[in-house]
N, C-alpha and C positions, 0 to 999 in steps of 0.2 A: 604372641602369635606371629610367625614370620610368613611373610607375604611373599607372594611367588614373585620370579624375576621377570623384569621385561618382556614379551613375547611378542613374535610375529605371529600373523595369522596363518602362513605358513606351517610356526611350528605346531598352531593349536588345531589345524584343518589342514591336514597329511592332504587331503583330495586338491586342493589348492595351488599345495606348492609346485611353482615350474608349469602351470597352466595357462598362462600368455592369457590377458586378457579380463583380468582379474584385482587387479592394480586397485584400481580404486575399495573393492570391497574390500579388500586386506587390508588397508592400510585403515578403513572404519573398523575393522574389527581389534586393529593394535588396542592394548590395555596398558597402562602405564600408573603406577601405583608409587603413591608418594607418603615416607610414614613420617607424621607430624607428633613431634612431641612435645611442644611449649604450645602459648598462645597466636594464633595466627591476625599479623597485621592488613597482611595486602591479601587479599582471595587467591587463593591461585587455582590455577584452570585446570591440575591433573586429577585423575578420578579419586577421590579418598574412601577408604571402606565406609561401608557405613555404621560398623562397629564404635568409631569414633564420634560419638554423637556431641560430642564438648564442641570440636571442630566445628561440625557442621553446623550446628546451633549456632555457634558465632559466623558463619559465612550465611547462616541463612538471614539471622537478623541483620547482618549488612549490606544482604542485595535486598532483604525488605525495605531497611529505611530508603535504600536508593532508589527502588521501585516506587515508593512514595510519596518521595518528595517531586522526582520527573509527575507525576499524578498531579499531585498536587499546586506542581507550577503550571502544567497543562491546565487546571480546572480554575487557575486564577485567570490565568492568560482571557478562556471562553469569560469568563464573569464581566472580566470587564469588555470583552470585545459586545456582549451584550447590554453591558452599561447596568449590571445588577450589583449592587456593591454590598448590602449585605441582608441578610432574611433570618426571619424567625425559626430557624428551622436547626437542626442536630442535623450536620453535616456529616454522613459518613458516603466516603469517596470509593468508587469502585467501575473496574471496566465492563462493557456489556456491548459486544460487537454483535448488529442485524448485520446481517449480509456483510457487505463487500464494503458497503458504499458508508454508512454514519457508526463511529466510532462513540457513543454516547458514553457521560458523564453523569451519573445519576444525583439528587440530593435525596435524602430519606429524609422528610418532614416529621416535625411533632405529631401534628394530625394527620398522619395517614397520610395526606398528598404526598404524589410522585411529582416532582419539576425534572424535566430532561433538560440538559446543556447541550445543545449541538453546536456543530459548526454549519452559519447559515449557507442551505442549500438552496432554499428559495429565491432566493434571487439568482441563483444557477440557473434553475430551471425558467423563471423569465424570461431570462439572455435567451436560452433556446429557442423558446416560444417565439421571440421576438427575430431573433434571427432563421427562424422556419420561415416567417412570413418575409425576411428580407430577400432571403433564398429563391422565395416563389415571385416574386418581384421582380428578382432578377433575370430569374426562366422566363416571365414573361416575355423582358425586355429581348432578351437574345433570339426565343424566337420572333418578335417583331425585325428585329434587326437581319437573321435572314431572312426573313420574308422579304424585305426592302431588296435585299440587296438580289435576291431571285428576281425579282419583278426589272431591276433594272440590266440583269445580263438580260432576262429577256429581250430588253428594248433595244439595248446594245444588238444583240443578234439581231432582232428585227432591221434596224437600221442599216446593219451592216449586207443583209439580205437584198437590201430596198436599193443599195448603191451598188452592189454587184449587179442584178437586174438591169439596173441604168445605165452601169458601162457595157454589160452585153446587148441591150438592147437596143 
């Protein structure tokens, strides 16, 4: 099978070419086609058909293991940061993003229990709590603080009213 040559987006989307403004989408739409014929050592990053399923199977089982092992050092990393060193359990490791915010680490127990590994947020949320209240503490303090210092222009004015009067009078 021969593979087509290099292409711009230009040549593949006539509407395209010479329309100022466009740059970016063209340059996602380039394709670049690379034909391997031995076994591949290092992955390389140009798109390969997917005709070639030898290829890919061997890139895919090498960003698997790589994908695993980062996993897997991550999931030692929480273990210990938890201080759980080792459980009765058939470990299989897998990702499972809630929301935004806890990246969990699952174990899948013999017995049915689920253990989750997180990274503690708990004590995040304290800090907060804690520092909400240091916050309102501190508002207290500042309006005490202008209030003082209101009351004493006042005095100031006054005084200084009290000694005008005296010289005019």
């Amino acid at each position: 099978m021969e593979l087509p040559p290099l292409t711009m987006a230009s040549d593949a989307r006539p509407e395209w070419a010479g329309a100022g403004g466009h740059r970016a989408r063209a340059h996602k739409d380039r394709v670049e086609y690379k034909e391997v014929t031995g076994p591949v050592v290092e992955p390389c990053f140009t798109h390969v058909p997917l005709n070639s399923l030898v290829v890919n199977e061997h890139l895919l089982n090498k960003l698997l293991a790589f994908s695993i092992e980062q996993r897997a050092e991550e999931f030692t990393r929480k273990l210990q940061l938890l201080e759980l060193k080792s459980f009765p359990c058939d470990l299989t490791i897998f990702d499972t993003t809630e929301g935004l915010s806890s990246n969990k680490t699952r174990l899948d127990c013999v017995g049915g229990n689920d253990i989750s590994v997180n990274k503690p947020q708990i004590r995040r949320r304290r800090r907060k709590k804690k520092n909400k209240k240091t916050k309102k503490k501190k508002k207290k303090k500042k309006k005490k603080k202008k209030k003082k210092k209101k009351k004493k222009k006042k005095k100031k004015k006054k005084k200084k009213k009290k000694k005008k009067k005296q010289k005019n009078g």
